[in-house]
N, C-alpha and C positions, 0 to 999 in steps of 0.2 A: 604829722601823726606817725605816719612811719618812722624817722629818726628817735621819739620819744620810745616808740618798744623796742627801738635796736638799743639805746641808752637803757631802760628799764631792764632789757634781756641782759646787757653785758655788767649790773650793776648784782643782778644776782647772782651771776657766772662768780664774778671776781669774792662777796660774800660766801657764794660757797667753797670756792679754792681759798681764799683767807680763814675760815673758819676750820677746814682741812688738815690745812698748814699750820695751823695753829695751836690744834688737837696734837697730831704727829710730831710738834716738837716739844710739846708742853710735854708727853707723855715719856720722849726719851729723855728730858732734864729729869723730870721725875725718876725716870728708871734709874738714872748714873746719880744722881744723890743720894737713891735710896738702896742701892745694891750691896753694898757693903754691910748696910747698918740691917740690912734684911736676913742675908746671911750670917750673921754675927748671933743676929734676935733667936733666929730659925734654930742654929748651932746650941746655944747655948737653955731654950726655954722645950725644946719636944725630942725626946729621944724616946727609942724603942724598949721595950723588955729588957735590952741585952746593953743599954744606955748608950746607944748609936741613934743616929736620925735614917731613915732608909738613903740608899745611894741615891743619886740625881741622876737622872736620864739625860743624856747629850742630846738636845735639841730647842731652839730656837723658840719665843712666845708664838712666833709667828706659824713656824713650823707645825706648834701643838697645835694650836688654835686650827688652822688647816687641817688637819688630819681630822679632830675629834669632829669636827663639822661635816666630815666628807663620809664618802661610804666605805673608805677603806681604813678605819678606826679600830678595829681589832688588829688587823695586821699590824698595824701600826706599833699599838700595844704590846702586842706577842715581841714586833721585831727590838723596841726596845728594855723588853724582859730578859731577849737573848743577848743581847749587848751586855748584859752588867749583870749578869745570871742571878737575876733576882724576880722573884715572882710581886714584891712589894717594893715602889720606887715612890722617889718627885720628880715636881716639874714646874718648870716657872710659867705661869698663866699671869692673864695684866692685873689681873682681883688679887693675887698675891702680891705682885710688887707694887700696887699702889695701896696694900693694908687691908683691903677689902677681908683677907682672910691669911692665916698664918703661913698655910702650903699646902700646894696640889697633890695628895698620895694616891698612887693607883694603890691599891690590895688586891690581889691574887690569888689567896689562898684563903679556902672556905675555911679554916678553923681560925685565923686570924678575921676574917671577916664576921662570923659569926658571936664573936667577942667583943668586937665593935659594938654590934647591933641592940646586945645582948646587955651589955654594959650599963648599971642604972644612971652614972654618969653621962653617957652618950645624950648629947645634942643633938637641935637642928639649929646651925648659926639661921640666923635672918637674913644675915650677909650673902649668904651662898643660896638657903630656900625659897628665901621671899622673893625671887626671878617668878619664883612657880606660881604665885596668887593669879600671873598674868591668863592663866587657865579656867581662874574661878571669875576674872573680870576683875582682881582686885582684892576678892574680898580672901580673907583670911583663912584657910582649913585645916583640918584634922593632920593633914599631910605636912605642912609647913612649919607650924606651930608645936609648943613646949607648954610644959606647965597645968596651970590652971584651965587657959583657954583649951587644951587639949583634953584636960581627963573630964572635962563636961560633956565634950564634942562625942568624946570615947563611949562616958556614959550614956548618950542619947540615940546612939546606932548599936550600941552591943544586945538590945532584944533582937534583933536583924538575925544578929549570928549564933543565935541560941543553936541548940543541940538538936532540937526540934525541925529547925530551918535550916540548916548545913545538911541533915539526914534528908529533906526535900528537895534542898537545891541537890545534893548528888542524885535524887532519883532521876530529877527535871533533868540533871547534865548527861548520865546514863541514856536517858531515851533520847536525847536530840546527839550524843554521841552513836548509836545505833542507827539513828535513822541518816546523819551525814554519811556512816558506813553504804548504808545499802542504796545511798541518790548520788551524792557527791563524788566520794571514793572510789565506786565502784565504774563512775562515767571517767573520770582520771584511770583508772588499769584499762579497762577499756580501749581506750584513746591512746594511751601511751603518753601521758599529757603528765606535765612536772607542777607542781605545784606550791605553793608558799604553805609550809606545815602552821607555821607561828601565827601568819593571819587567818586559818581555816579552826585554828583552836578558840583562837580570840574570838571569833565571831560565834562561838560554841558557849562559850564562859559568859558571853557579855551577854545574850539570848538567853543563858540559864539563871543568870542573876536578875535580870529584869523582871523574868517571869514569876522566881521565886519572893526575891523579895519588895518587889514592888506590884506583885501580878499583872505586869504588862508584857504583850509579847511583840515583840522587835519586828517587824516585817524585813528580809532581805537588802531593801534599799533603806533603811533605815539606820542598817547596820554598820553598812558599808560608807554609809555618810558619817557616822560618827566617827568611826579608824578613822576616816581619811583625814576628817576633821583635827582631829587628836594627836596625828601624826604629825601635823603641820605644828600644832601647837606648843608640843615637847618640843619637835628639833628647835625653836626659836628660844624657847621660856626655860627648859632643863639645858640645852646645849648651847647655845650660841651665845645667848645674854647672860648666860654663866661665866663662856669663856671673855668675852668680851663688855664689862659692864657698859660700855660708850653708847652700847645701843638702845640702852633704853634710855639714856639722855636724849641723842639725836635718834628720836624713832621716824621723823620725820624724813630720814634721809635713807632709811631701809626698807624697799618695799617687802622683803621675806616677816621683817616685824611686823607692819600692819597689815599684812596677811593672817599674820598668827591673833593678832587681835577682833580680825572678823572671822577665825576658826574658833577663837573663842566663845563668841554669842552666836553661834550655830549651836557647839555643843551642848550651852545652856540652855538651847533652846529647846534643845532633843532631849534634855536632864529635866 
């Protein structure tokens, strides 16, 4: 009995280094066939205003993919903006060089970004969005989606944000902003105590939106379990399986992904 699970253990061992190895070399023949013909595509089908493509950033897929994953991803950013004095670059990501999508552009500057957004042209590829369904469990949303499926979705939450109820939810956010002043804030000067500004807002916004337009009101722990939830589940579903598609093939071999798939059905569950 013993020999059959030291055989069974070393059968999966050797599966998983073959399947590995396998990936990792299948992905750099892919890369070196298609390197040329990608730069070529890139070159010749997307150029700027000024009929240039933005400059390319000096750095490795691997490089990228590491940084944008890590916590030190703005510097990161910033340090490659100041390399090529350019506030708008690329970057080779694996979803570019295997087709997934045309090329990675950081943008920089809020009036080129805002032209983007603004743009009626402006898309959401599938290729690049639909990572993010992994947040809804799959299913399709307002966020992801284009078209038809979107301006229904659009039309059936815009009585939410009527004039009516934007004018409430600011009251709602006003007084639970008052009242974090004089409990929260005031126990932080006190203490001399540092604090996260972006999650003490979020937990303000997410309390004001619940209560206004769903009149439910968030208890503390409630709260706090959905950020955390929600944190887990971007950096997976917006960053990681963005930058790297492979993981949601083998999700089986990432525990940070099926993490993100049971912060999933938590948040829906608090949704």
């Amino acid at each position: 009995m013993m020999n059959m699970n030291s055989i069974s253990l070393q059968e999966r061992s050797f599966a998983y280094l073959l399947t590995t190895c396998t990936l990792v070399l299948g992905t750099l023949y892919f890369h070196r066939r298609n390197k040329d013909k990608y730069e070529t595509r890139n070159s010749s089908s997307i150029t700027s205003n000024s009929g240039k493509i933005p400059p390319k950033a000096q750095s490795t897929v691997i490089q990228t993919v590491t940084a944008m994953t890590g916590s030190k991803y703005p510097s990161f950013l910033l340090q490659k903006s100041n390399e090529i004095s350019s506030s708008i670059f690329r970057f080779e990501l694996l979803g570019s060089l295997m087709g997934f999508f045309k090329m990675a552009v950081v943008v920089g500057e809020a009036k080129t970004a805002t032209q983007i957004l603004t743009d009626p042209l402006s898309t959401k590829p599938r290729s690049l969005y639909g990572v993010l369904d992994g947040i809804t469990l799959g299913y399709k949303s307002i966020v992801t989606t284009n078209g038809e499926f979107w301006h229904s979705r659009r039309k059936g939450i815009a009585p939410a944000f009527s004039s009516k109820h934007i004018k409430r939810m600011n009251e709602v956010a006003s007084e639970k902003v008052e009242a974090w002043i004089s409990t929260r804030l005031a126990k932080f000067v006190e203490n001399d105590e540092a604090f996260d500004v972006a999650e003490e807002m979020l937990s303000i916004t997410l309390s004001a939106i619940c209560e206004t337009a769903f009149e439910y009101k968030m208890t503390n722990e409630e709260i706090k379990e959905y950020l955390h939830e929600l944190d887990i589940g971007l950096e997976e579903f917006a960053l990681k399986s963005t930058m790297n598609p492979f993981r949601q093939v083998f999700s089986i071999f990432f525990r940070g992904r099926r993490r993100a798939h049971l912060a999933a059905k938590r948040i829906n569950m608090l949704s």
